[in-house]
C-alpha positions in Angstrom: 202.3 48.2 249.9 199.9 49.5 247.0 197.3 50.6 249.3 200.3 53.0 251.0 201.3 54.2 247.8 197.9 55.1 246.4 197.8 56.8 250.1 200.8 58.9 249.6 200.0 60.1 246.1 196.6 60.7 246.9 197.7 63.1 250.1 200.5 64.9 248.0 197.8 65.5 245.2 195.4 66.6 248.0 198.6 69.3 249.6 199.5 70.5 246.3 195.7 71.7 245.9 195.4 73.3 249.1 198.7 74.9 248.8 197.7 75.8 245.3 194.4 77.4 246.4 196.4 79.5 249.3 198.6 81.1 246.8 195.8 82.1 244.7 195.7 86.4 244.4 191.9 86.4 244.6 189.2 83.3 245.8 186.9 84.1 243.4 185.3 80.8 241.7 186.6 80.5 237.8 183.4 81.9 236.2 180.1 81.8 238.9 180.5 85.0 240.6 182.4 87.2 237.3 179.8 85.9 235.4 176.9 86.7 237.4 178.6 90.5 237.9 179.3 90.9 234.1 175.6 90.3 233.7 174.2 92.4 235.9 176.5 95.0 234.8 175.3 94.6 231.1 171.5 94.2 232.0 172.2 97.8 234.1 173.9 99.4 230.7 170.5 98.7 228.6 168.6 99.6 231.5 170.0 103.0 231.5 169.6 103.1 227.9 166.3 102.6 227.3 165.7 105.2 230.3 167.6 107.5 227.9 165.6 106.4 225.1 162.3 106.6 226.5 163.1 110.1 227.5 164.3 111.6 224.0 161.1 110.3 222.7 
């Protein structure tokens, strides 16, 4: 009888995720792909700046 319960509660857990996950607006990781764009868009900025810098020298 345990051993059904722990069953149960562990496949309405495992629904609620999926269904969870489906309603999600984008399926974008929490912080491994945002974080890897935000970077390269800062390293780009002081890229570009130091172009501009070099060439006002």
């Amino acid at each position: 009888m345990k051993c059904l319960q722990v069953f149960r509660s562990n496949y309405l857990f495992e629904s609620y995720k999926v269904f969870k996950q489906k309603r999600k607006k984008d399926n974008f990781p929490k912080a491994d792909e945002r974080v890897i764009h935000n970077v390269f868009v800062f390293l780009n900025m002081h890229h570009i700046l130091a172009i501009l810098f070099i060439i006002l020298l």
